[in-house]
Backbone as numpy.savetxt, mean C-alpha at the origin, in Angstrom:
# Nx Ny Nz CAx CAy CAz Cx Cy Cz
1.14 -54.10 -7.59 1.95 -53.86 -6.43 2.53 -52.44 -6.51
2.32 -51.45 -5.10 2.76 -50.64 -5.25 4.37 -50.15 -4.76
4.92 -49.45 -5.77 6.64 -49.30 -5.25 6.74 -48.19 -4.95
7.14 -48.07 -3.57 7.21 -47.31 -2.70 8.17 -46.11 -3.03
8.28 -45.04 -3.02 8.58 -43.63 -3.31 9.82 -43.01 -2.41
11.02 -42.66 -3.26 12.54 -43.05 -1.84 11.91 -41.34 -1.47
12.84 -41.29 -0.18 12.49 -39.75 0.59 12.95 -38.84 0.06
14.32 -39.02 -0.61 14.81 -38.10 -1.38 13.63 -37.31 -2.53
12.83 -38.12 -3.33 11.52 -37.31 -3.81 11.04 -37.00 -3.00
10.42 -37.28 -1.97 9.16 -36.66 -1.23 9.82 -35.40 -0.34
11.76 -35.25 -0.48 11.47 -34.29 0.58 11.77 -32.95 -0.45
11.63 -33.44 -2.23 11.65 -32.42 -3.35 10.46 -31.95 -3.23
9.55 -33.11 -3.34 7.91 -32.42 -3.09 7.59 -31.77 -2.23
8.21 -31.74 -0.95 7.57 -30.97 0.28 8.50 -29.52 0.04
9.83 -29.16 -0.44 10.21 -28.50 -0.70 9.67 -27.12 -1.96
8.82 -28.29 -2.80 8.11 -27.25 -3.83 6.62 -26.91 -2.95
6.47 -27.80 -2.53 4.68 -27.30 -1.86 5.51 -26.07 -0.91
6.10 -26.20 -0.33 6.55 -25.67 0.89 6.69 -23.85 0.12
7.52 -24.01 -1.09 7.97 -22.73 -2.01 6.45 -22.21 -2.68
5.92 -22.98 -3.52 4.60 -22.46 -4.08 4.05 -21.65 -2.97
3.45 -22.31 -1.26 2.96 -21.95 -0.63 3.35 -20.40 -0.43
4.68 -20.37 -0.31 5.23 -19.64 0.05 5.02 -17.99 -0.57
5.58 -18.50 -1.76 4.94 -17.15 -2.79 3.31 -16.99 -3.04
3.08 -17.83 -2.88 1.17 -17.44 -2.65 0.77 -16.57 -1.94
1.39 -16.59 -0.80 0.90 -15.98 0.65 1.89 -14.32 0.46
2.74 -14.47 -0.55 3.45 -13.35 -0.79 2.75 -12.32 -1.51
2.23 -13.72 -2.72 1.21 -12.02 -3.78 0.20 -12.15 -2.67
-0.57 -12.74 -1.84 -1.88 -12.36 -1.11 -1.24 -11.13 -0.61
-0.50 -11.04 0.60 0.04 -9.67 1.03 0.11 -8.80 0.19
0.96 -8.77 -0.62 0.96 -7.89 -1.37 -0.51 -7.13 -1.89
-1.14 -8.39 -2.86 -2.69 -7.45 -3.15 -3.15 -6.95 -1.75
-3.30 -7.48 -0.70 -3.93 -6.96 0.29 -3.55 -5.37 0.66
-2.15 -5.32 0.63 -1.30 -4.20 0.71 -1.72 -3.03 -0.18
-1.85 -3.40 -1.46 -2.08 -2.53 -2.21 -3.45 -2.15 -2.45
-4.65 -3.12 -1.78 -5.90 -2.75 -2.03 -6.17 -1.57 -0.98
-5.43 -1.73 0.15 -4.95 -0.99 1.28 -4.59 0.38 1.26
-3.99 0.43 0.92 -3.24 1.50 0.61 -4.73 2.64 -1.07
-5.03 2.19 -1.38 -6.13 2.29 -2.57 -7.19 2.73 -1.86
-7.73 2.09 -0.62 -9.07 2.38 -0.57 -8.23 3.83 1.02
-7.27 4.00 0.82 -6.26 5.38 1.82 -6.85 6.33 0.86
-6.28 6.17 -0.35 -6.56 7.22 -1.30 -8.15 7.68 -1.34
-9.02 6.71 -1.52 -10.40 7.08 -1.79 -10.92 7.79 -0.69
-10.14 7.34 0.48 -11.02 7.81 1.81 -10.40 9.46 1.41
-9.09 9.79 1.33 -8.52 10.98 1.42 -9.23 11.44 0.09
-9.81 10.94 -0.86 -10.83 11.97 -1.59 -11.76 12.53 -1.37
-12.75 12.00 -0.15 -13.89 11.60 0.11 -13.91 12.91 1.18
-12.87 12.74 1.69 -12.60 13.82 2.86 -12.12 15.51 2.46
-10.93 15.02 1.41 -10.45 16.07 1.31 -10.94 16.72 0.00
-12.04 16.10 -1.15 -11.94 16.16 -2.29 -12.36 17.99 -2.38
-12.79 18.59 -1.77 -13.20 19.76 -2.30 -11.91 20.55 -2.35
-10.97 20.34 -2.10 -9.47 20.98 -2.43 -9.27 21.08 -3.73
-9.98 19.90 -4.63 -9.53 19.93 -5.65 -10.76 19.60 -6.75
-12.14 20.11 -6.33 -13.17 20.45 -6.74 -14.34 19.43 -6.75
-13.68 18.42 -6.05 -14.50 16.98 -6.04 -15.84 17.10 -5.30
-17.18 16.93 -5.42 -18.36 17.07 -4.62 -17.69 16.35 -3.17
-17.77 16.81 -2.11 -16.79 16.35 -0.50 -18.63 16.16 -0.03
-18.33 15.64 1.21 -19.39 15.22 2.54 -19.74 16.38 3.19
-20.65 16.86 3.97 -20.83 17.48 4.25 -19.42 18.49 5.36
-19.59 19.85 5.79 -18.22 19.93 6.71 -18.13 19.24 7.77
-19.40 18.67 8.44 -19.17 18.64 9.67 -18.61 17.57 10.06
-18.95 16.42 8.96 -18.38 14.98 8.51 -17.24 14.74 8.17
-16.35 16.00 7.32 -15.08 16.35 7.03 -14.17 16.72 8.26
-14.91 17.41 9.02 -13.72 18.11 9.71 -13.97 16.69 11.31
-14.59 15.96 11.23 -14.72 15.15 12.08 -13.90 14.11 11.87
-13.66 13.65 10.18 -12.81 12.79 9.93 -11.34 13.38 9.69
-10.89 14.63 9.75 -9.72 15.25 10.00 -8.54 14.53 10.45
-8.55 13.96 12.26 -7.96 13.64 12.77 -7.04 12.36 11.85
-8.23 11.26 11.30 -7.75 10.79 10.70 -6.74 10.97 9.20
-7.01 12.02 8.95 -5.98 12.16 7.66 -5.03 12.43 8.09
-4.12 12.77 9.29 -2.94 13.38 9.51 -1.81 12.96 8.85
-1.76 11.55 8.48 -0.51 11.47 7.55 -0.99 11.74 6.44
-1.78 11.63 5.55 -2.24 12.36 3.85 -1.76 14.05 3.88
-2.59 14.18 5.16 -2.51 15.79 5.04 -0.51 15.97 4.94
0.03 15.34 5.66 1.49 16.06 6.08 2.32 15.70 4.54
1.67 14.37 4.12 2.16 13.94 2.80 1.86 15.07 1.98
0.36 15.35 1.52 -0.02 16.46 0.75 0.59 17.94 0.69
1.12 18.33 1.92 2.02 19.02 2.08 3.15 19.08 2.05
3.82 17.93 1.89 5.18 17.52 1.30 5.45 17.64 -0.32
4.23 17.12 -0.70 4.20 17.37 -1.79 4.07 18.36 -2.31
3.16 19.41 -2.08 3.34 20.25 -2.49 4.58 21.34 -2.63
5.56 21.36 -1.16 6.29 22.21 -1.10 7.49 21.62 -2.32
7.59 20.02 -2.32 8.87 20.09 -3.30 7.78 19.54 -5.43
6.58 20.40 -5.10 6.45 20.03 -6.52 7.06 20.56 -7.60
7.72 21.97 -6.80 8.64 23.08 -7.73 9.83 22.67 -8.58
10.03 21.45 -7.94 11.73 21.15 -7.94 11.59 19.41 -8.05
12.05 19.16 -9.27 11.58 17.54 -9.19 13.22 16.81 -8.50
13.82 17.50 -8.12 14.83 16.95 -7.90 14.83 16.94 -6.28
14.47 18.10 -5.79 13.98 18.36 -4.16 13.46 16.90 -4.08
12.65 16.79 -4.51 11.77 15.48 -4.62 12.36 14.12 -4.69
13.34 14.29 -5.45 14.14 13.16 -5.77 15.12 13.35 -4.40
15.44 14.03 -3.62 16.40 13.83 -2.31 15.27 13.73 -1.17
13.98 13.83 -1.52 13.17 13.99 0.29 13.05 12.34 -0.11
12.76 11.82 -1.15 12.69 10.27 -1.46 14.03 9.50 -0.68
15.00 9.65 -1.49 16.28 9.55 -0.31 16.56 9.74 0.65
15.94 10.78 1.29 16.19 10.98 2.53 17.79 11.77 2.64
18.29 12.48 1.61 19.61 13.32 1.84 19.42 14.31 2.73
20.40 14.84 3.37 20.32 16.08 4.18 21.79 16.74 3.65
């Protein structure tokens, strides 16, 4: 004979399925995020690599995919202007004025 299970457990169990689920779907985002952001970088090698001696695509393929780098490029140039100064760096992160 089976003895039936009070709600008070089952609404612990739906509470942990409910949490597990929860953080599951958290690291998925996350890896997704970061595979994301990873294959940003490769493209901005691919495009931009002869800046920094990398065999690049041909120009005409480069300067066609241009448009698309506009935030790398403005980043890359951010970077560069505060690489002098690691502290510059440390306030454009903050956002001080």
């Amino acid at each position: 004979m089976k003895m039936p299970i009070p709600t008070a457990i089952w609404e612990k169990i739906r509470e942990l399925v409910a949490t597990s689920d929860t953080v599951a779907r958290s690291k998925a985002v996350e890896a997704i995020e970061y595979e994301s952001r990873e294959l940003e970088h490769i493209f901005a090698l691919l495009v931009m690599g002869s800046l920094i001696g990398i065999p690049a695509p041909p120009a005409q393929v480069a300067l066609e995919l241009m448009p698309l780098m506009e935030e790398e490029l403005s980043l890359m140039i951010d970077k560069i202007d505060t690489a002098e100064n690691p502290l510059s760096d440390l306030f454009s992160v903050l956002d001080v004025n």
